[in-house]
Each structure stands twice: as C-alpha cells, then as structure tokens.
C-alpha positions as CSV (number, residue, x, y, z in Angstrom):
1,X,0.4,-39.0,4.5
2,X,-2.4,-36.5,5.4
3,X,-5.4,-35.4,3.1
4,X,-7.1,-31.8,4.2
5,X,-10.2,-31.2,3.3
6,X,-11.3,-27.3,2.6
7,X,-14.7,-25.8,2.7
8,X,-15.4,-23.7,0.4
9,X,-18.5,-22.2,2.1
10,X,-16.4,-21.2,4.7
11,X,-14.6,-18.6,2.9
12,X,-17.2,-16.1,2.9
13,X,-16.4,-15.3,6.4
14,X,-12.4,-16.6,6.6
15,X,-11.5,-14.0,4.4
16,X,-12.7,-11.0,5.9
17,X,-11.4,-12.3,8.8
18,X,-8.0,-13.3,7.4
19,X,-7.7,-9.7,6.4
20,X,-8.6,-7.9,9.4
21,X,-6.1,-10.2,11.3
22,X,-3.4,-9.5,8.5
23,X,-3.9,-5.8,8.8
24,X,-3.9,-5.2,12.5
25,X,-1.1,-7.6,12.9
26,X,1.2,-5.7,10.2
27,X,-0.2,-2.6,12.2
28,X,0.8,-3.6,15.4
29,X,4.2,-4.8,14.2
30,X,4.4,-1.2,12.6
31,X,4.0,0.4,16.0
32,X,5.9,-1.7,17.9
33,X,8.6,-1.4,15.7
34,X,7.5,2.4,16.0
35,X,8.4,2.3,19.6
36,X,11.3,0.8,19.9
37,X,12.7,3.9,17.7
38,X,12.3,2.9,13.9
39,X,11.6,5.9,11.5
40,X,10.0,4.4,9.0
41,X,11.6,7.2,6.9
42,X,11.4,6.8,3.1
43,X,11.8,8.5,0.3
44,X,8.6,8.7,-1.8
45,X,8.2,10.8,-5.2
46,X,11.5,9.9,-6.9
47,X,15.6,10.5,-4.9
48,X,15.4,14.6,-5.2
49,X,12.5,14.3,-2.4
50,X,13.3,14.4,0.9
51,X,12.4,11.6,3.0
52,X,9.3,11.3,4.7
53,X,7.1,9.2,7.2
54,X,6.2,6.0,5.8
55,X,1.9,6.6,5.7
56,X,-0.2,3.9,7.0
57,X,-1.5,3.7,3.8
58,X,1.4,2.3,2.1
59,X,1.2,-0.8,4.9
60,X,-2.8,-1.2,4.9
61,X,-3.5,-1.4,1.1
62,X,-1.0,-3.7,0.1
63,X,-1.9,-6.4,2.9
64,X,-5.6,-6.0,2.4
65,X,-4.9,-6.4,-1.3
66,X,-3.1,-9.3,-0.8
67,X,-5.3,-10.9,1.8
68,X,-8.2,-10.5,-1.1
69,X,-6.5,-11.9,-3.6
70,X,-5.1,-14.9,-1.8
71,X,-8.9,-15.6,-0.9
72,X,-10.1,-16.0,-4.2
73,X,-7.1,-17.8,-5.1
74,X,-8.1,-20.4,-2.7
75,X,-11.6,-20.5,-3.6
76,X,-10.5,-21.0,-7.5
77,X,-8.2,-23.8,-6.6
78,X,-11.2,-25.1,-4.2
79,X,-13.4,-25.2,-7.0
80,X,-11.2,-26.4,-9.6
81,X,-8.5,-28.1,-8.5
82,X,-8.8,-31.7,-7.0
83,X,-5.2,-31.3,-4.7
84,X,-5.9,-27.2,-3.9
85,X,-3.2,-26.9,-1.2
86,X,0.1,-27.5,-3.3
87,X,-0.5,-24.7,-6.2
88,X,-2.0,-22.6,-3.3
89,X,1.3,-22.9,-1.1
90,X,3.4,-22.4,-4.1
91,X,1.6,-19.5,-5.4
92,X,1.9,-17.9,-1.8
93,X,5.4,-18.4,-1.7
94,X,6.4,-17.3,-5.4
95,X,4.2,-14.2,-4.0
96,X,6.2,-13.3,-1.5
97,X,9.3,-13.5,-2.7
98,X,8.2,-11.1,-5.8
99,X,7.1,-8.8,-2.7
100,X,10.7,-8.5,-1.4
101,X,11.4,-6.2,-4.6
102,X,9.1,-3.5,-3.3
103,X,11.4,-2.7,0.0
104,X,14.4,-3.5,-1.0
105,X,14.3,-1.6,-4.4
106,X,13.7,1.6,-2.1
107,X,16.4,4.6,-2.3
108,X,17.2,7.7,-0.9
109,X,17.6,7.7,2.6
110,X,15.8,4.8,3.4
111,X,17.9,2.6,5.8
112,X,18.9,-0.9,5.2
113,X,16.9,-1.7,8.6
114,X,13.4,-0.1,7.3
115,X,14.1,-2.3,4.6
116,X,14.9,-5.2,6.5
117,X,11.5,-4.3,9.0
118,X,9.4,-4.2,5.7
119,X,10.2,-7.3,4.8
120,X,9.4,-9.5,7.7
121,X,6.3,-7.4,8.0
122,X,5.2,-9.0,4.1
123,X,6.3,-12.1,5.7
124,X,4.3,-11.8,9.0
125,X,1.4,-10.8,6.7
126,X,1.5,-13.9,4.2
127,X,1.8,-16.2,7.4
128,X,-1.5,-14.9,9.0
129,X,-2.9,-14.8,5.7
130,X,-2.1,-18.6,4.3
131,X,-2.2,-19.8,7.7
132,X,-5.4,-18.2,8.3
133,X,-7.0,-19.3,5.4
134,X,-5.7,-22.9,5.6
135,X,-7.2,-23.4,9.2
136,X,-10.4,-21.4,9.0
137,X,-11.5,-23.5,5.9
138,X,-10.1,-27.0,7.1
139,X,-12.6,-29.2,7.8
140,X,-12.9,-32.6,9.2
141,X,-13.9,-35.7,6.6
C-alpha cells in the first residue's frame, strides 16, 4: 500500500492555480459545447420567465467557489488530520453529488441535455480540482 505525503506550504500557490485551471476548463467546455449547437437556455427568475442565456457568471462563481473551499478543506485536513486524503476524497465526492441538485432541479424550458452538459461540467470541475490539488501538493518522502 502507498502512503502520500502533502505539503502544506504548497498550497499557497496550488490553489490559485487549481482554480484558474477549474475555471478555464469549465469555460472551455462551455464553449465547446457552445459550438457544437447547445443553448444553454434556462429559465432563471421563477417558470413564468422566459428562458434565457445561461450567463457566464452562473458557471464562474460556483467553480471558483468551489475550488476555494476544497483548498482550505485540504489544508484543514493537512493540518489536523494524520491520514488527510480519505475524508478529503470523501468530502469531494459527497460534494459533488449534492451539486447534481442544482441542474437537474432546473424547469421551464431547460432541456434534459443542458442538464445533462451541466452536470459533467461540475464533474469536469471537481476532477481538475481534487486532482489538481492532490498532485500539486504531493511530495516525495
């Protein structure tokens, strides 16, 4: 069995990093997507609205809110915890799945597949952001 070793010194750059490589990947996903003929239509203000264009804001705050709080997750568990990587991994994944309720809950005329392209953006976005704080802050002992 492997033991990692994290550095907790390193965060201080890994997660400004991790969230500028969380944001520009959920960005370029969005335009890709964008493309390739995706709307991005929903409806925002309550189901007597009509639908809209998603903003870029609704895709840049979240990530970079997550990306935050996953870093000082990570340095709490550094600090505290002798084993960091289990309650870390754990806490990730719990967090993504509570994320699913955001697009999936959505109505109106919001299609299944904007749903569906939400979603694996919040997973694209917790993969660059666990994997990029697990490998930025790995060190070798």
């Amino acid at each position: 069995m492997r033991v990692y070793h994290f550095s907790i010194r390193r965060l201080w750059w890994a997660g400004p990093l991790v969230t500028l490589l969380a944001l520009v990947s959920t960005l370029c996903f969005y335009w890709i997507t964008r493309g390739l003929g995706e709307r991005y239509y929903l409806t925002l203000g309550g189901p007597s609205r009509p639908a809209g264009l998603m903003p870029l804001s609704l895709i840049v705050i979240p990530t970079a809110c997550a990306a935050i709080g996953a870093t000082g997750l990570f340095a709490l568990l550094l600090r505290f915890s002798r084993a960091p990587l289990p309650p870390f991994l754990s806490i990730a994944a719990m967090a993504l799945l509570v994320s699913f309720g955001a697009p999936l809950s959505l109505t109106g005329d919001t299609t299944l597949t904007t749903k569906l392209l939400l979603a694996a953006m919040q997973i694209l976005a917790c993969l660059v952001i666990v994997l990029g704080l697990l490998v930025f802050t790995r060190t070798k002992r």
